[in-house]
N, C-alpha and C positions, 0 to 999 in steps of 0.2 A: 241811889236812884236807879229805877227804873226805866228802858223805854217800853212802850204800849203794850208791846209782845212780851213782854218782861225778861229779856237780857239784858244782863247788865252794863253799866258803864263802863269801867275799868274792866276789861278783859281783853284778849287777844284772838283773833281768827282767821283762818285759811281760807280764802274764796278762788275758789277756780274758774278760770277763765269759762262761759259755754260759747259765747259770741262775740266777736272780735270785728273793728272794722278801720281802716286806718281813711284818711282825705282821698284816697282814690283807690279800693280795694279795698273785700270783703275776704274775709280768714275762713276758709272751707270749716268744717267739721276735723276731716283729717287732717289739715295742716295745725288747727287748735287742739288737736291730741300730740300730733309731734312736738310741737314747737312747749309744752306745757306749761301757758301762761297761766298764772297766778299771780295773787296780790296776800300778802299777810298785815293787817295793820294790829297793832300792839296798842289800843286805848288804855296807855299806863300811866303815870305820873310822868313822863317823858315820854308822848306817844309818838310813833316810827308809823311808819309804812315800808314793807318792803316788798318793792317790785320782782317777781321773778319770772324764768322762761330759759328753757334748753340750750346750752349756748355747744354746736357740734363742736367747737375750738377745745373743750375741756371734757366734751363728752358726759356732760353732767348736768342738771337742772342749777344756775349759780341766780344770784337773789343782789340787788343792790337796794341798798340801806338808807331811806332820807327820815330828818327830823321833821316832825310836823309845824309846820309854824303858825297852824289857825285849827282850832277845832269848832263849830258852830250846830248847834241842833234847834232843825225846823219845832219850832212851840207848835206847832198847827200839827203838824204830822209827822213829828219827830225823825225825820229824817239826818243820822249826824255828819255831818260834813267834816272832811280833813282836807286841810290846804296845804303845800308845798309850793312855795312861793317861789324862790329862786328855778326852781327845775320845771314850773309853770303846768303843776297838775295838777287834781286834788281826785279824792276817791271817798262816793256816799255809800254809808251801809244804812239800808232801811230796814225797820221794824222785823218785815218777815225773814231776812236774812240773805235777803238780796244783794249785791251790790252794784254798783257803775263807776269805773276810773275814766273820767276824762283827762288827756295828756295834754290840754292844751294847746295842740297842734295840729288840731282835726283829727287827731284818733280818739277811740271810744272804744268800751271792753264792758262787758255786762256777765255775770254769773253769780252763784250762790257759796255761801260763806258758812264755814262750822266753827265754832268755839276750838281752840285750842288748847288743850287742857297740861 
């Protein structure tokens, strides 16, 4: 199957952070180049998300790993949703290759996403 745009279901993608915003603060541009957040979700037969972002302690971009425990796609505008329930997130990728993770907590992150190959 298909969505609209025609990427596929099952596949895997990088989306880089471009805009960031947490419940009382806005992520500059250069703090969202240093800090380089990213989201990877893996639409696999076991689809993951994986959070990531510069962590200075290790001196290295490090990524944590959650199962997805809801996958849902808007029939209207096919937009697929993944939920993470326990860690109270979830992150939409739409059609054109956009994304948005909301954290549940009053943060929100919006950027665009490339196939992983």
């Amino acid at each position: 199957m298909l969505f609209a745009s025609g990427f596929a279901y099952s596949a895997s993608y990088d989306c880089t952070v471009t805009k960031k915003q947490d419940f009382d603060s806005n992520y500059s541009a250069v703090q969202i180049e240093k800090l380089k957040f990213s989201v990877k979700i893996h639409d696999i037969a076991q689809p993951k998300v994986e959070r990531c972002s510069f962590q200075p302690s290790a001196n290295r971009v490090t990524c944590d790993s959650y199962d997805i425990d809801r996958v849902e796609v808007d029939k209207y505008v096919s937009i697929k949703k993944f939920y993470v329930f326990k860690s109270q997130f979830d992150v939409q990728l739409f059609p054109d290759m956009t994304f948005l993770e909301n954290n549940g907590r009053g943060g929100i992150a919006f950027g665009i996403c490339k196939p992983l190959r």
